[in-house]
Backbone as a chain_set.jsonl record, in Angstrom:
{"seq": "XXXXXXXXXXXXXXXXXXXXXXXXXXXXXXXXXXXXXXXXXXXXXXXXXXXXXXXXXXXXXXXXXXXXXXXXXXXXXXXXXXXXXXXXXXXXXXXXXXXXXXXXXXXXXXXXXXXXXXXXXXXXXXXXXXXXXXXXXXXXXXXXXXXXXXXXXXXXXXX", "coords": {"N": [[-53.259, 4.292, -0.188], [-51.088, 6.318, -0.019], [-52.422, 8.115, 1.891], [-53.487, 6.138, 4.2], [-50.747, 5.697, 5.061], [-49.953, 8.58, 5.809], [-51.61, 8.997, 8.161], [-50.666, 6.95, 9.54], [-47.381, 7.845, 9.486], [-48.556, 10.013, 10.456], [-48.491, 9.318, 13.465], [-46.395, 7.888, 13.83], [-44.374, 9.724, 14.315], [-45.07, 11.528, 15.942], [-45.102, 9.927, 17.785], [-46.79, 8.049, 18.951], [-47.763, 5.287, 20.039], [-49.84, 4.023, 21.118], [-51.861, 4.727, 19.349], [-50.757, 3.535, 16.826], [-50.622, 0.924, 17.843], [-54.074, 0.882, 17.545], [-54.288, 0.631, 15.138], [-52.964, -1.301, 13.973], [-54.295, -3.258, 15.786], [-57.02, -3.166, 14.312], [-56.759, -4.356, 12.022], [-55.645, -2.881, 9.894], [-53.475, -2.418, 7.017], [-50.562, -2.029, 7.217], [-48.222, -0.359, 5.849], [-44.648, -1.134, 4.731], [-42.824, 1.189, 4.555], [-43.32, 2.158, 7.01], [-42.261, 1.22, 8.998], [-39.768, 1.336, 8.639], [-39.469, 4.17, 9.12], [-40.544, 4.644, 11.847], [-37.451, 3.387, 12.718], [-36.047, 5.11, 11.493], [-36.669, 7.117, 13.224], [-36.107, 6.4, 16.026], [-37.891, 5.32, 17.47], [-38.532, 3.081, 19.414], [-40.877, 1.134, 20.982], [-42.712, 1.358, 18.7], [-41.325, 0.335, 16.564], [-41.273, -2.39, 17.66], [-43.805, -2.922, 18.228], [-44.827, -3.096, 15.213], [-42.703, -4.99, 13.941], [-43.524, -7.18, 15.96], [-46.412, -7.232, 14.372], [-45.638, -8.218, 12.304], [-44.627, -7.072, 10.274], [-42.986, -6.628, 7.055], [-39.254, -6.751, 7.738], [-37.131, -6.675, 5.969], [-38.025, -5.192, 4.033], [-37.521, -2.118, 1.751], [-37.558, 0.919, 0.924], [-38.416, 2.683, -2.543], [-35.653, 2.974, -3.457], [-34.135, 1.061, -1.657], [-34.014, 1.258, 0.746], [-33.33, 0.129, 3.799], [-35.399, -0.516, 6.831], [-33.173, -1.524, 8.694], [-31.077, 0.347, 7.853], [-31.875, 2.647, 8.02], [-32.08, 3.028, 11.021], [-29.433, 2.208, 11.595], [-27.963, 4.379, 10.454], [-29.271, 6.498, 11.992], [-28.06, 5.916, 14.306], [-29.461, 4.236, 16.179], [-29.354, 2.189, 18.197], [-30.321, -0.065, 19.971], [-32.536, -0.452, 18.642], [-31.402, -1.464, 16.058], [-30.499, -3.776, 17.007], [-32.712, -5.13, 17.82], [-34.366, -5.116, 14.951], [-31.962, -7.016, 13.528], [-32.317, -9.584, 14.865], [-35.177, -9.741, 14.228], [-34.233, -10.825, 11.678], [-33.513, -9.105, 9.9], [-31.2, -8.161, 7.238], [-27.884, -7.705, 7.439], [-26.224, -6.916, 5.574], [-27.669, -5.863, 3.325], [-28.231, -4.046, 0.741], [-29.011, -0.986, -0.876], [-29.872, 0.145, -4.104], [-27.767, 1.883, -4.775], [-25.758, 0.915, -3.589], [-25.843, 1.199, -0.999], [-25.172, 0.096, 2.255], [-26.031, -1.233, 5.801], [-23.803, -0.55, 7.31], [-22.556, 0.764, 5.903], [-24.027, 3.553, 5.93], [-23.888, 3.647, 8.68], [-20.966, 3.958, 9.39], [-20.526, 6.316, 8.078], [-22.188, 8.135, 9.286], [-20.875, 8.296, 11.839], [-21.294, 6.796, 13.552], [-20.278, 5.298, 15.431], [-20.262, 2.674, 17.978], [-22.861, 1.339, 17.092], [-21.357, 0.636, 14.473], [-19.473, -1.348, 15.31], [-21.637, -2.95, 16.117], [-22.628, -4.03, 13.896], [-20.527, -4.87, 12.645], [-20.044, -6.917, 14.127], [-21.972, -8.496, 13.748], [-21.679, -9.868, 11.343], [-21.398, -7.897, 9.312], [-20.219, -6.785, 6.271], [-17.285, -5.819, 5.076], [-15.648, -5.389, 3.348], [-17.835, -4.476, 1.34], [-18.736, -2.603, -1.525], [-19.829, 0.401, -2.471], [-21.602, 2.127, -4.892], [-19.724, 3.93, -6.272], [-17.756, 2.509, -5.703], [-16.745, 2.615, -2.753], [-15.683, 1.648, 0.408], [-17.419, 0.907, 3.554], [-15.191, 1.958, 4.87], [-14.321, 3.944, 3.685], [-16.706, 5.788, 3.734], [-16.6, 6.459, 6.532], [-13.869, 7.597, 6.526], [-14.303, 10.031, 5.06], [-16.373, 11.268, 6.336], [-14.735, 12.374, 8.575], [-14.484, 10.483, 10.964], [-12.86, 9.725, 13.152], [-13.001, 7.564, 15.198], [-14.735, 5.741, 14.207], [-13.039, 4.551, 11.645], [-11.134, 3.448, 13.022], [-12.113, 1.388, 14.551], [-13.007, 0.105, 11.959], [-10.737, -0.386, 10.88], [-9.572, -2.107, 12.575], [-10.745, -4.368, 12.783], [-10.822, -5.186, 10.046], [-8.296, -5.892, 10.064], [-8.007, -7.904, 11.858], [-9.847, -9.768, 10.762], [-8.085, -10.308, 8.638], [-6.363, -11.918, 9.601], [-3.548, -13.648, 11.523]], "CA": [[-51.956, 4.054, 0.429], [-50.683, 7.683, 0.4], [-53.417, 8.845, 3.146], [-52.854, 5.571, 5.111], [-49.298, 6.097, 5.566], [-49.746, 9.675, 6.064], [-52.173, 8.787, 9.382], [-49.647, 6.403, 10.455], [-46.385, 8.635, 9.692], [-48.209, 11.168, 11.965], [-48.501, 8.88, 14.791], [-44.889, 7.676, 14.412], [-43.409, 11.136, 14.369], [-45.321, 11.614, 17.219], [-44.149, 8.773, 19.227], [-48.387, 7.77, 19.215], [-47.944, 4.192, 20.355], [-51.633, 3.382, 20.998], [-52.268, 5.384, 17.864], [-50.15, 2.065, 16.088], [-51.902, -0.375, 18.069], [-54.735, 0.637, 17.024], [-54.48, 0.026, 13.469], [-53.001, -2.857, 14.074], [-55.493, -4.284, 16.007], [-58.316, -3.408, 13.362], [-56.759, -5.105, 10.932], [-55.57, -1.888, 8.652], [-52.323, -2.793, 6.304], [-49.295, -0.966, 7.969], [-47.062, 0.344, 4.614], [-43.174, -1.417, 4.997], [-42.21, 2.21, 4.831], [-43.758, 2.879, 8.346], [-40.969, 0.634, 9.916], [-38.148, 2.734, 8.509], [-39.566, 5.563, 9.759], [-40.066, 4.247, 13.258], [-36.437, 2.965, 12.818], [-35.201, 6.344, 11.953], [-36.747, 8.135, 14.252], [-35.889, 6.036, 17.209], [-39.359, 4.842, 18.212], [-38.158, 1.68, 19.579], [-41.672, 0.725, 20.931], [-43.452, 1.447, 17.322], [-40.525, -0.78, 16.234], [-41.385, -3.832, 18.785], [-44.992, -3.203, 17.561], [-44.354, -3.299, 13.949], [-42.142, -6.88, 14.265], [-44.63, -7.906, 16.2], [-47.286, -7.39, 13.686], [-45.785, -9.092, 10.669], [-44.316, -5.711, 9.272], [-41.441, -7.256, 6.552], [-38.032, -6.221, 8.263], [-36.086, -6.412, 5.374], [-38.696, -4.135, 2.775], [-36.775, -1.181, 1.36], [-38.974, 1.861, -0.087], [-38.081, 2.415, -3.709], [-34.382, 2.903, -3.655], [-33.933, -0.337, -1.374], [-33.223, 1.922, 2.206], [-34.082, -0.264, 4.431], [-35.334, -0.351, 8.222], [-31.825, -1.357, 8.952], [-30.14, 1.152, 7.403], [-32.207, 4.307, 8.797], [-31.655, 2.804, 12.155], [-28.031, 2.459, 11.735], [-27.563, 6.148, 10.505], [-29.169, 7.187, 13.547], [-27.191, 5.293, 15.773], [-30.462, 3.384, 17.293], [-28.359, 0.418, 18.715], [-31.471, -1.013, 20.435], [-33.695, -0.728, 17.542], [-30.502, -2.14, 15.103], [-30.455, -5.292, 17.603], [-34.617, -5.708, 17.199], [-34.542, -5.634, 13.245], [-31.458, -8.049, 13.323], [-32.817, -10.516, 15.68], [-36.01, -9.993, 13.415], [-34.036, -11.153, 10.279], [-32.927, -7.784, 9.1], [-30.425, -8.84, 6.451], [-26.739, -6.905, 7.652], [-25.898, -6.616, 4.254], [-28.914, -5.489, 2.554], [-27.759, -2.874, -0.346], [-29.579, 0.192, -2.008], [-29.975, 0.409, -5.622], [-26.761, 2.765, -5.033], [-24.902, -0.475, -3.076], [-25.338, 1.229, 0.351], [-25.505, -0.932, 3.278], [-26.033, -0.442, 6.774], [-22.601, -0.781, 8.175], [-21.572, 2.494, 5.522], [-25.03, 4.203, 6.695], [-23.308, 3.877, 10.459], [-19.894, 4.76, 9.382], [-20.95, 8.061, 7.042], [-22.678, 9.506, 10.558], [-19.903, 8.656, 12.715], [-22.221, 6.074, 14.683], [-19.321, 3.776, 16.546], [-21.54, 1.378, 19.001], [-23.113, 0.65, 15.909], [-20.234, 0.052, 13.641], [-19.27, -2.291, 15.928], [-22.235, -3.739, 16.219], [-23.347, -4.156, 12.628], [-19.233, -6.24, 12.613], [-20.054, -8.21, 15.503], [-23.179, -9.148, 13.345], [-21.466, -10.543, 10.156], [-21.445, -6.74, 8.238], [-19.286, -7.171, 4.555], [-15.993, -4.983, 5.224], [-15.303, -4.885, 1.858], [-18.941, -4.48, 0.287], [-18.397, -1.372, -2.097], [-21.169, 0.849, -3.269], [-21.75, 2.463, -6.809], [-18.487, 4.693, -6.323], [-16.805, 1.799, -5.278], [-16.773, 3.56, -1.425], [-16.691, 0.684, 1.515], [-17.744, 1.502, 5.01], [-14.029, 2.748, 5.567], [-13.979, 5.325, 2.629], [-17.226, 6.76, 4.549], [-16.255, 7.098, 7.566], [-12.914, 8.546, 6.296], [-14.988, 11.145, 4.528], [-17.093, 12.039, 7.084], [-14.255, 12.54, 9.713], [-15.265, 10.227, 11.756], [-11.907, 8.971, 13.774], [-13.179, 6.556, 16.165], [-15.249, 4.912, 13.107], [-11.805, 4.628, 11.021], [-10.086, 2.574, 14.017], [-13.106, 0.354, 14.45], [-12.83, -0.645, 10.938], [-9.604, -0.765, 10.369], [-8.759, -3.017, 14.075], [-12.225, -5.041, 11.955], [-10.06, -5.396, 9.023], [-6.797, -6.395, 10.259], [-8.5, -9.312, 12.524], [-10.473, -10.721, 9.663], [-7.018, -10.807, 7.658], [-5.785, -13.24, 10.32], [-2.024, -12.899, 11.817]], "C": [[-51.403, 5.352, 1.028], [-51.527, 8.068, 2.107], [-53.585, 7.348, 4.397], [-51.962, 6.063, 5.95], [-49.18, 7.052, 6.295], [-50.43, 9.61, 7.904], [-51.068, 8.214, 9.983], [-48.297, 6.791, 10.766], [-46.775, 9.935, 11.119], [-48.025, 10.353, 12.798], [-46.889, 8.208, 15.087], [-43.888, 8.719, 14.633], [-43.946, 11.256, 15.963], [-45.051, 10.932, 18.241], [-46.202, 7.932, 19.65], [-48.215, 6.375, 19.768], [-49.026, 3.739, 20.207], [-52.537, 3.531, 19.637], [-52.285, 4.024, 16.555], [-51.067, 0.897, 16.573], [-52.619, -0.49, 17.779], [-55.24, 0.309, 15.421], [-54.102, -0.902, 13.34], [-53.739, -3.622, 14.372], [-56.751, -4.145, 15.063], [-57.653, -3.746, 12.27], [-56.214, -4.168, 9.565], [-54.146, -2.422, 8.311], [-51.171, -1.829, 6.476], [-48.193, -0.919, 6.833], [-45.851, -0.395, 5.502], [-42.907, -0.045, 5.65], [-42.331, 2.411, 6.514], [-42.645, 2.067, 9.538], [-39.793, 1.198, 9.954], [-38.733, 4.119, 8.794], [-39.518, 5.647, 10.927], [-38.248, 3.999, 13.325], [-35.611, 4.448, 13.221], [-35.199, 7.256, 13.028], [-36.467, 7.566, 16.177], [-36.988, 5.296, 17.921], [-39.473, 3.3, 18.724], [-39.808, 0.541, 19.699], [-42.827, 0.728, 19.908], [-43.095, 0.012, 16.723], [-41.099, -1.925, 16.479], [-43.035, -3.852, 18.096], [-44.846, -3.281, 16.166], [-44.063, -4.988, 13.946], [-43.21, -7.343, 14.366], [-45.885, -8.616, 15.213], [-46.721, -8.112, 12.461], [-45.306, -7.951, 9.653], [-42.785, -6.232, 8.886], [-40.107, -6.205, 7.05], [-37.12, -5.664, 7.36], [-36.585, -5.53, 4.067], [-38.038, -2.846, 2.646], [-37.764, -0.397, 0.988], [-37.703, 1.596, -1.599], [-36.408, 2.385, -4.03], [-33.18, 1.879, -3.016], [-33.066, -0.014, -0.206], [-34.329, 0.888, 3.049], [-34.472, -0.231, 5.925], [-33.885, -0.631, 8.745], [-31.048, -0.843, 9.101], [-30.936, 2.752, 8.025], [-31.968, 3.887, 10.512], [-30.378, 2.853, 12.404], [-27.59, 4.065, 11.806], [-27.994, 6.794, 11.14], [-28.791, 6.957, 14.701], [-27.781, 4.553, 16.853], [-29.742, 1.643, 18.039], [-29.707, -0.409, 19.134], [-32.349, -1.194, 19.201], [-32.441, -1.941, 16.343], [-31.233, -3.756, 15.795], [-31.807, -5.792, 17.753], [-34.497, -6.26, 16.359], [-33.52, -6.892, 13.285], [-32.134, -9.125, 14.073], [-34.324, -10.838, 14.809], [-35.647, -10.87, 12.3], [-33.929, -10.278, 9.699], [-31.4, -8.078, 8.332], [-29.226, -7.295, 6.324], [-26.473, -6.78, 6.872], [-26.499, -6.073, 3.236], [-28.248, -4.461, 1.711], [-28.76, -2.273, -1.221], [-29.361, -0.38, -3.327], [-28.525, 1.293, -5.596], [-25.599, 1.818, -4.345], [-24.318, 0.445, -1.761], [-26.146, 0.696, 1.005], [-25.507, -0.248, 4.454], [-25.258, -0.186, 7.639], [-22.176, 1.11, 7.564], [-22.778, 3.595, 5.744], [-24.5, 4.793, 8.327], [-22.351, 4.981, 10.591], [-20.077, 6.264, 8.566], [-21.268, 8.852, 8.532], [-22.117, 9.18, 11.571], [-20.726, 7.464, 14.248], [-21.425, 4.798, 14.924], [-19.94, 2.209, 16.988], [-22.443, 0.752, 17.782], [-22.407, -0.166, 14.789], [-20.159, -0.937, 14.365], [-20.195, -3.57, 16.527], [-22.564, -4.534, 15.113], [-22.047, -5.046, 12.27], [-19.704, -6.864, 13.22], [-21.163, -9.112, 14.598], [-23.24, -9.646, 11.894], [-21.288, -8.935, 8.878], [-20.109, -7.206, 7.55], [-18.172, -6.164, 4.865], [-15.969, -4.232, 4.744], [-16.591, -4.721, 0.922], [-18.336, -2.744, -0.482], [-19.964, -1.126, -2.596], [-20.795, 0.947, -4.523], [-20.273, 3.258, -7.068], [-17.287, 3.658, -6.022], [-15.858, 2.035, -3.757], [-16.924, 2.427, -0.889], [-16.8, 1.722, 2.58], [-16.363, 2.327, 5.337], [-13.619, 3.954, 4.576], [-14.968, 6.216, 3.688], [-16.746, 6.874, 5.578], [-14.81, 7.547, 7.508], [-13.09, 10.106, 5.666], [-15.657, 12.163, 5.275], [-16.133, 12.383, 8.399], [-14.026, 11.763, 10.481], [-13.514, 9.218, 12.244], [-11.826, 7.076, 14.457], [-13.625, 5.448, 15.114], [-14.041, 4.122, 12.296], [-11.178, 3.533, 11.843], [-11.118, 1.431, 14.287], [-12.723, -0.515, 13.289], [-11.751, -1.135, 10.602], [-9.192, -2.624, 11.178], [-10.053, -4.243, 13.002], [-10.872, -6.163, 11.058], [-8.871, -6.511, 9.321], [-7.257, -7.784, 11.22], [-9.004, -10.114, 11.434], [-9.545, -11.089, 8.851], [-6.107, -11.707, 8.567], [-4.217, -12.379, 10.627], [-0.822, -12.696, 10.366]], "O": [[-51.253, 5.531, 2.237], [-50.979, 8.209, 3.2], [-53.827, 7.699, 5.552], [-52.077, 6.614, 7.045], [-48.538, 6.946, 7.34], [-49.77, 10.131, 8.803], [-50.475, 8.818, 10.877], [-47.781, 6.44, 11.827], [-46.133, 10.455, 12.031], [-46.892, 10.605, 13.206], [-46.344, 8.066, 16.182], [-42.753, 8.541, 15.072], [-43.245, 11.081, 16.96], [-44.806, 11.295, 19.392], [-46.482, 7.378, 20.713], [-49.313, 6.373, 20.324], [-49.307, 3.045, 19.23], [-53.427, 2.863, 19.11], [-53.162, 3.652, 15.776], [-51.899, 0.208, 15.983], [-52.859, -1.647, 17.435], [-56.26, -0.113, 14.875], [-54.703, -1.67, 12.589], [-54.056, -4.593, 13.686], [-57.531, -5.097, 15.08], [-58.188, -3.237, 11.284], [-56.317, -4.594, 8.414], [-53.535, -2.899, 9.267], [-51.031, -0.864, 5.725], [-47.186, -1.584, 7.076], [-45.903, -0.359, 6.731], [-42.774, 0.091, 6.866], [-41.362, 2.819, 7.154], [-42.405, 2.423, 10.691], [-39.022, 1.482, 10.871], [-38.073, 5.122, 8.521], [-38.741, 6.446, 11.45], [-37.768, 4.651, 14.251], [-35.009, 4.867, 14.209], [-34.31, 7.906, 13.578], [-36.621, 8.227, 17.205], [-36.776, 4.709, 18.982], [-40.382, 2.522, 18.435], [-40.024, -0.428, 18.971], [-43.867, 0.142, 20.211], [-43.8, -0.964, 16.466], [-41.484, -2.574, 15.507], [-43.379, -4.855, 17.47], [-44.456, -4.447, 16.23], [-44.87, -5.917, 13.947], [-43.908, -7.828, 13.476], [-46.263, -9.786, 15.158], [-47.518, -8.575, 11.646], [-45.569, -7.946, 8.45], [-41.799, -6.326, 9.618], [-40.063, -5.021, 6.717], [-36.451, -4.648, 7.548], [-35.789, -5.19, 3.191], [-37.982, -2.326, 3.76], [-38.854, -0.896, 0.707], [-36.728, 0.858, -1.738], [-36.037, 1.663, -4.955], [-32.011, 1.74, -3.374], [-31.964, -0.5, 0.049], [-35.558, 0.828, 3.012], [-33.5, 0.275, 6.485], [-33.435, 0.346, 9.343], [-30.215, -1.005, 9.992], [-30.311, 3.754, 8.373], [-31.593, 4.851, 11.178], [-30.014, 3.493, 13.391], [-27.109, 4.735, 12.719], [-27.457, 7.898, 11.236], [-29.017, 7.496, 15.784], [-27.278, 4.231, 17.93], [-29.904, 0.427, 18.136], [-30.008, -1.415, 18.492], [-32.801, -2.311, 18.954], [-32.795, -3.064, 15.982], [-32.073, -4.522, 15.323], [-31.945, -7.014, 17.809], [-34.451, -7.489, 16.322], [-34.102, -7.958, 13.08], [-32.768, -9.683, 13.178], [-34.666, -12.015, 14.688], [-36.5, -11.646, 11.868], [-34.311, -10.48, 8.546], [-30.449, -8.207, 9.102], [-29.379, -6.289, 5.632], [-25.941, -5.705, 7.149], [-25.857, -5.794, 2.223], [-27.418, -3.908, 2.433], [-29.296, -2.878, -2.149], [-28.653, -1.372, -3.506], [-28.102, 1.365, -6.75], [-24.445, 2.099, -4.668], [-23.144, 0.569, -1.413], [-27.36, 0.609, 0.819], [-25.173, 0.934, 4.536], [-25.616, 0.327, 8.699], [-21.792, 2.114, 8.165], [-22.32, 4.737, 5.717], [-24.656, 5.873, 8.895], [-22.372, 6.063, 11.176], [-19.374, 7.217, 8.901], [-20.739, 9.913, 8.865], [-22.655, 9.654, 12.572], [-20.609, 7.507, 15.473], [-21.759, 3.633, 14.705], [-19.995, 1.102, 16.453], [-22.592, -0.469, 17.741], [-22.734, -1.258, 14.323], [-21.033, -1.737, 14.033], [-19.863, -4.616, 17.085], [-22.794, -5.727, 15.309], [-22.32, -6.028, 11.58], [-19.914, -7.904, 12.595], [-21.198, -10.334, 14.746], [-24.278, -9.84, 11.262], [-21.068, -9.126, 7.682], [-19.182, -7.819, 8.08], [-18.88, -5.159, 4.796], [-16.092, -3.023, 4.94], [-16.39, -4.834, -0.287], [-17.62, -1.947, 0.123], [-20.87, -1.89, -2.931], [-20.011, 0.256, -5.172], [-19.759, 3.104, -8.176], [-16.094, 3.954, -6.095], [-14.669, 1.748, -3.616], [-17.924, 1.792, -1.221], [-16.454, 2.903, 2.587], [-16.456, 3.327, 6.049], [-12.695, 4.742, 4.776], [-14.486, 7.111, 4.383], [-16.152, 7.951, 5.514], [-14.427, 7.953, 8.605], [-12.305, 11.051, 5.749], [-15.656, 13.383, 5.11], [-16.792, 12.703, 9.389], [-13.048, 12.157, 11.117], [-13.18, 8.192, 11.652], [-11.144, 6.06, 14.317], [-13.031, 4.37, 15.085], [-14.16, 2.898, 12.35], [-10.657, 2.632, 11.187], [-10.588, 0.329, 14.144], [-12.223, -1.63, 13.442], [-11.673, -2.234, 10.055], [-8.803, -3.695, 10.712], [-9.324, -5.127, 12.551], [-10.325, -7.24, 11.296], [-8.694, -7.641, 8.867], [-6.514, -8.753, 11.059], [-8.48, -11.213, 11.249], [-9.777, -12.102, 8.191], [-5.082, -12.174, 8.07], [-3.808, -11.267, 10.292], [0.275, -12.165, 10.542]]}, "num_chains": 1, "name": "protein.A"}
């Protein structure tokens, strides 16, 4: 597994495309992990190959981060709107009860926030500190994030 992965982490750092295809097409067993790494790193077309192949969307590595959530905290909007459309589950929660809406809001990633609402994200989910999406992005600064959630908030509580 280790020395798998490790072949296929290089080729997604690298942006290898054909590199992916080809293990896909011979039939080699593409690690979950290797989707959240494409995710994070932006590799949209790794991504699209991945899906494609049957690589589970919603698999977490051990602490239950999932492709979702490294895409969110890098602000991949196109890759976000892949995995969801895959069945990437907007709510999905760590072992520490973070999701990928407070992944967005922690790094100040707007167009996302707003996407990850538009797409059913929990408001009020709280992690292990009892932190939602609007504690992080009050933590991390993050203004624009803050007014997203809030304007979020105050619509979902009706007039």
């Amino acid at each position: 597994m280790m020395q798998r992965m490790t072949a296929i982490e290089t080729a997604i750092e690298q942006g290898n495309l054909a590199a992916i295809q080809e293990a896909i097409a011979s039939g080699l067993e593409i690690p979950a992990e290797a989707l959240a790494l494409a995710a994070e790193l932006g590799r949209i077309q790794i991504v699209e190959a991945l899906i494609a192949a049957g690589v589970e969307v919603n698999q977490g590595d051990s602490e239950g981060w999932t492709p979702l959530m490294a895409a969110a905290g890098g602000g991949h909007t196109a890759i976000v709107e892949k995995l969801l459309a895959a069945g990437a589950n907007v709510n999905a929660q760590t072992v520490f009860g973070l999701t990928p809406l407070m992944a967005a809001a922690a790094k100040g990633q707007t167009a996302t926030v707003k996407q990850l609402i538009a797409a059913g994200a929990d408001l009020n989910a709280k992690d292990q500190n009892s932190w939602t999406a609007l504690v992080w992005a009050l933590d991390g600064k993050h203004a624009d994030v803050v007014a997203v959630i809030k304007a979020a908030r105050a619509h979902s509580l009706g007039p």
